[in-house]
MDAnalysis code that builds the backbone (N, CA, C; Angstrom):
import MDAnalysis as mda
import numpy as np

u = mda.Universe.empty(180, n_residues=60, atom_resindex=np.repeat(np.arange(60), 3), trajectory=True)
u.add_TopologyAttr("name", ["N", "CA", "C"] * 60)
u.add_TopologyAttr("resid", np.arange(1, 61))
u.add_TopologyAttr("resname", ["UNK", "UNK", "UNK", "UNK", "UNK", "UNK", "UNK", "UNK", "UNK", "UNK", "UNK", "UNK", "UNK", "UNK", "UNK", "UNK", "UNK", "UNK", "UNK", "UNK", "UNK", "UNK", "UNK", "UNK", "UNK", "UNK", "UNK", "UNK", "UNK", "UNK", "UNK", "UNK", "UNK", "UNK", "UNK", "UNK", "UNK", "UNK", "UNK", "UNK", "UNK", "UNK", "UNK", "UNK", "UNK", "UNK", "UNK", "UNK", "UNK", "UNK", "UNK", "UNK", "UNK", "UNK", "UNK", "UNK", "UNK", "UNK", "UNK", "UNK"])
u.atoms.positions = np.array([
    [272.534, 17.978, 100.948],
    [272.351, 17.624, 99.550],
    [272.901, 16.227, 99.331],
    [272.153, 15.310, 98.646],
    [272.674, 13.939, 98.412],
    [272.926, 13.781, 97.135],
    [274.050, 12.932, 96.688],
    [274.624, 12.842, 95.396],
    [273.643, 12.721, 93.835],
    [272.552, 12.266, 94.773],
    [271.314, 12.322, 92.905],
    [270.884, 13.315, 93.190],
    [270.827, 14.357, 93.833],
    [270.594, 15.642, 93.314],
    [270.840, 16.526, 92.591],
    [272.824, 16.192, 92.572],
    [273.730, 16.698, 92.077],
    [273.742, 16.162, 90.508],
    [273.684, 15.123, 90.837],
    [273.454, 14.485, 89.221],
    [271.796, 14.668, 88.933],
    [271.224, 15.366, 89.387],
    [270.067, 15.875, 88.535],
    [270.516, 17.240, 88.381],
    [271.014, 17.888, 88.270],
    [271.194, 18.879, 88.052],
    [271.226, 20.351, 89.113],
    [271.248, 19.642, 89.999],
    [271.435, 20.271, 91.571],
    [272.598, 21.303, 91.885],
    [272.754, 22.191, 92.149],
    [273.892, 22.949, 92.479],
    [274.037, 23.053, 94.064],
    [275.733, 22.696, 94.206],
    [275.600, 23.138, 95.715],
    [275.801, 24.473, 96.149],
    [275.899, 25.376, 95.225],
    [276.765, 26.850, 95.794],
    [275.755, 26.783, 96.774],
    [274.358, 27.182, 97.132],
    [273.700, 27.557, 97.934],
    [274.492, 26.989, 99.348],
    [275.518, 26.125, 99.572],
    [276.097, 25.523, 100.597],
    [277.290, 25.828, 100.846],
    [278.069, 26.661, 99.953],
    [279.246, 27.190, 100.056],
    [278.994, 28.366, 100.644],
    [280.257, 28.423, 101.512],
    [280.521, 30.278, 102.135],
    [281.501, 30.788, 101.581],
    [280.974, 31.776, 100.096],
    [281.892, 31.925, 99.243],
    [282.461, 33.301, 99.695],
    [282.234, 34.197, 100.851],
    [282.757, 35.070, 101.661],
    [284.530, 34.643, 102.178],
    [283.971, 32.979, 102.590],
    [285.120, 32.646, 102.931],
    [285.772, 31.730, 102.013],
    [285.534, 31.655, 101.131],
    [286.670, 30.796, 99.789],
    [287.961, 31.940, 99.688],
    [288.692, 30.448, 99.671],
    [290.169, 31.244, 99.265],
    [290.543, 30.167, 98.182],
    [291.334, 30.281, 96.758],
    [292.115, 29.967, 96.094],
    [293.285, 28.815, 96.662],
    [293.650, 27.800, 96.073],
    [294.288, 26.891, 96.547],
    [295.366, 27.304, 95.517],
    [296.737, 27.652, 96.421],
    [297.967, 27.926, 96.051],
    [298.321, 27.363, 94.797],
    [298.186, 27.583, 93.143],
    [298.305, 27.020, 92.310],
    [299.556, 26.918, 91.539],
    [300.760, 27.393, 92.209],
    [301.997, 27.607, 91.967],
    [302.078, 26.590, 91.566],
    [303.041, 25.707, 90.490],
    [303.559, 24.239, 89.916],
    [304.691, 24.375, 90.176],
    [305.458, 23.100, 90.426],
    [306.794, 22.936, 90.199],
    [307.271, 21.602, 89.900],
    [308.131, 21.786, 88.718],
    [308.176, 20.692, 88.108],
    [309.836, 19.344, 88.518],
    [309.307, 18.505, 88.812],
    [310.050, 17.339, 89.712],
    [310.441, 16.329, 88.589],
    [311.514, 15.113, 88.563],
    [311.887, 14.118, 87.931],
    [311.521, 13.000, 89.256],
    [310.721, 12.058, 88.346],
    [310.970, 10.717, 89.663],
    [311.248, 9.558, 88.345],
    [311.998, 8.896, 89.415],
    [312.100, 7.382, 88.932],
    [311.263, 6.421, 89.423],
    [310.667, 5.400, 88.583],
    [310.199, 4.870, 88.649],
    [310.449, 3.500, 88.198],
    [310.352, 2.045, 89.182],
    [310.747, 0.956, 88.537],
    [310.458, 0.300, 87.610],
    [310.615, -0.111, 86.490],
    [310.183, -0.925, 84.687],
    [308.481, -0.837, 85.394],
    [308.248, -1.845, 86.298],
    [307.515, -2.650, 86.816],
    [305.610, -1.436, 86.670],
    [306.290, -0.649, 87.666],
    [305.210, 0.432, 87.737],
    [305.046, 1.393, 86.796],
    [305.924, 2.114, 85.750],
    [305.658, 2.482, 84.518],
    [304.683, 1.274, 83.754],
    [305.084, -0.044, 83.837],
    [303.811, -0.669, 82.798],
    [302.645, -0.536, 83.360],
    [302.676, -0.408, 84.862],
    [301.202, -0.628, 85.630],
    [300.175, 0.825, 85.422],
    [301.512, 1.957, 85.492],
    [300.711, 2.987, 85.145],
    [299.481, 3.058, 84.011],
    [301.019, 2.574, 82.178],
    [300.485, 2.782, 80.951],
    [298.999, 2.150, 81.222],
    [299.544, 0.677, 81.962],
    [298.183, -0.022, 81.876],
    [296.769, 0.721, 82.295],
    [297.193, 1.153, 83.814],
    [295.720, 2.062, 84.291],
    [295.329, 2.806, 83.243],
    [296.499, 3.767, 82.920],
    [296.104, 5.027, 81.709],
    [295.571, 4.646, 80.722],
    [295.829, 3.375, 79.755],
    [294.929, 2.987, 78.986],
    [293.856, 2.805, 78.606],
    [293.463, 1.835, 80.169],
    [292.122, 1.473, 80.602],
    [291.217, 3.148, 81.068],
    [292.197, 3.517, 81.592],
    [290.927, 5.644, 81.756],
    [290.903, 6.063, 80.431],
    [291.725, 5.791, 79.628],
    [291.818, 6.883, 78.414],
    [292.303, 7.934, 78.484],
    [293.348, 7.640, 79.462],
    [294.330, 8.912, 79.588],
    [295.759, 8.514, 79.230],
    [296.307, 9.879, 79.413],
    [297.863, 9.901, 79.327],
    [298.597, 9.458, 80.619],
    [299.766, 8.540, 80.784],
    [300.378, 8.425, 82.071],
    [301.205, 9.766, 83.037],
    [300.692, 10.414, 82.131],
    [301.196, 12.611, 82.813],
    [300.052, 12.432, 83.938],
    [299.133, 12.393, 82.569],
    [297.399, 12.865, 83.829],
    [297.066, 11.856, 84.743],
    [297.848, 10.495, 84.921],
    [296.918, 9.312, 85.913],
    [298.026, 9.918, 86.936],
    [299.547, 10.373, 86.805],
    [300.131, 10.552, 87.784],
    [299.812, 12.305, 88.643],
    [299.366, 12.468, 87.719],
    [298.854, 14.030, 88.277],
    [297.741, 13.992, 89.398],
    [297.117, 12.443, 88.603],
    [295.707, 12.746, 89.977],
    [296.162, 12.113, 90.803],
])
């Protein structure tokens, strides 16, 4: 399957072996980091420019 398929409206399940899907361990745990002045602005900046929050640019 090639990517304009998918964006036509293409589904891949037919390509998945959903016999063998397993769940990806979704346990959270929640961490403190520091971060220098420098890269907090670089974040806000990215996050701005996505239209996101600097939670969600560091999440992905």
């Amino acid at each position: 399957m090639k990517a304009n398929d998918f964006d036509d409206g293409g589904s891949v399940m037919p390509f998945a072996d959903m016999p063998q899907a397993e769940r990806p361990n979704l346990k959270t745990k929640r961490v403190n980091v520091d971060f220098p002045a420098w890269m907090v602005e670089a974040l806000d900046k990215e996050a701005a420019h996505l239209g996101v929050s600097r939670q969600a640019l560091v999440k992905v």
